[in-house]
N, C-alpha and C positions, 0 to 999 in steps of 0.2 A: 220789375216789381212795382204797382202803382204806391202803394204804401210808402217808398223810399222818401227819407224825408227831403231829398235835394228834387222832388217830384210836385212835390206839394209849396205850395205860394201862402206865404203869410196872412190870416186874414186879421183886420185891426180887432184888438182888445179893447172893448169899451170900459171895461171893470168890472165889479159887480159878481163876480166868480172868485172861488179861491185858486191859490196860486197852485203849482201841482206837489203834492206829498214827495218825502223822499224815496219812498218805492218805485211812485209811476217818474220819476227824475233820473233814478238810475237804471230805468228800463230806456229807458231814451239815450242817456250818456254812453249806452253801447254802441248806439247809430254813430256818434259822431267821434273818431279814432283823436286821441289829443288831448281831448278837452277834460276837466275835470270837476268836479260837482262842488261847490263852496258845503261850508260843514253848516248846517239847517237848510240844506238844500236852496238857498237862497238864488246862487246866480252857476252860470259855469265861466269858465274862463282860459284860456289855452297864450301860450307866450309861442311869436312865430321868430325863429331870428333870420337874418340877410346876410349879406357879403358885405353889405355898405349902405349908407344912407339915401342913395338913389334907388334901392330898390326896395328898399323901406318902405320908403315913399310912395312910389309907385305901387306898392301893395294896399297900404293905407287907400290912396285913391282909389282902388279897385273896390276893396270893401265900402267906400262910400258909395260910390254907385252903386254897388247890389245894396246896400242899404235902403239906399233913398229907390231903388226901383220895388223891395220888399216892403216901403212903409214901415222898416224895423232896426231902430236906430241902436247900435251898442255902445257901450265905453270903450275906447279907443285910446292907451299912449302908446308913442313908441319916441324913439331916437336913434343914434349909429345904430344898425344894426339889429335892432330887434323892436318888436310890436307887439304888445298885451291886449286884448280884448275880453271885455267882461260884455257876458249878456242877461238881461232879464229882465222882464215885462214891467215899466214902471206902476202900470193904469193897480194893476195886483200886488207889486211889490214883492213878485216871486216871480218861478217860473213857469211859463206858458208852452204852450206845443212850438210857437211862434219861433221863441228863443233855437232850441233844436234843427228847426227847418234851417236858420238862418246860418248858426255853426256850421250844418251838413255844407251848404253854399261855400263857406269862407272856405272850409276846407277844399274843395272844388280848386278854389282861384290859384291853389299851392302847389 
């Protein structure tokens, strides 16, 4: 399906747009299995956990590169064992189609 969001490529957010409503946010949030919608729709965010801290890491690492090859930077902690990732469009201050694409990915690397 060309629609899927792991199909589609991040394009940069200048600003200037509102951020997306909570309807068109949890029409999206069904694309991406995990993740869940902050409450005013604000950002999403999914916790991954590991076996151990090397693979932690090595997940971390993965998501920065599909970061940095998306143009679409998220919040990022983790430690032993498990990894949080919060996403949303700083330029808007909410969520963008961007954000979505980018979850669908992460999920990918799992």
């Amino acid at each position: 399906m060309p629609d899927e969001l792991t199909e589609k490529v991040c394009i940069p957010c200048q600003g200037g747009i509102p951020p997306l409503d909570a309807r068109e946010a949890d029409a999206f949030l069904k694309q991406i299995p995990g993740w869940s919608l902050s409450p005013g729709a604000h950002h999403v965010e999914r916790e991954f956990n590991f076996d151990d801290f090397v693979q932690t890491l090595a997940f971390v690492n993965e998501v920065g590169r599909l970061a940095e090859a998306e143009g679409h930077h998220p919040d990022i902690s983790f430690g032993w064992g498990y990894c949080a990732i919060t996403i949303y469009t700083h330029k808007i201050d909410g969520l963008h189609e961007n954000d979505f694409i980018l979850a669908a990915k992460i999920n990918d690397l799992v």
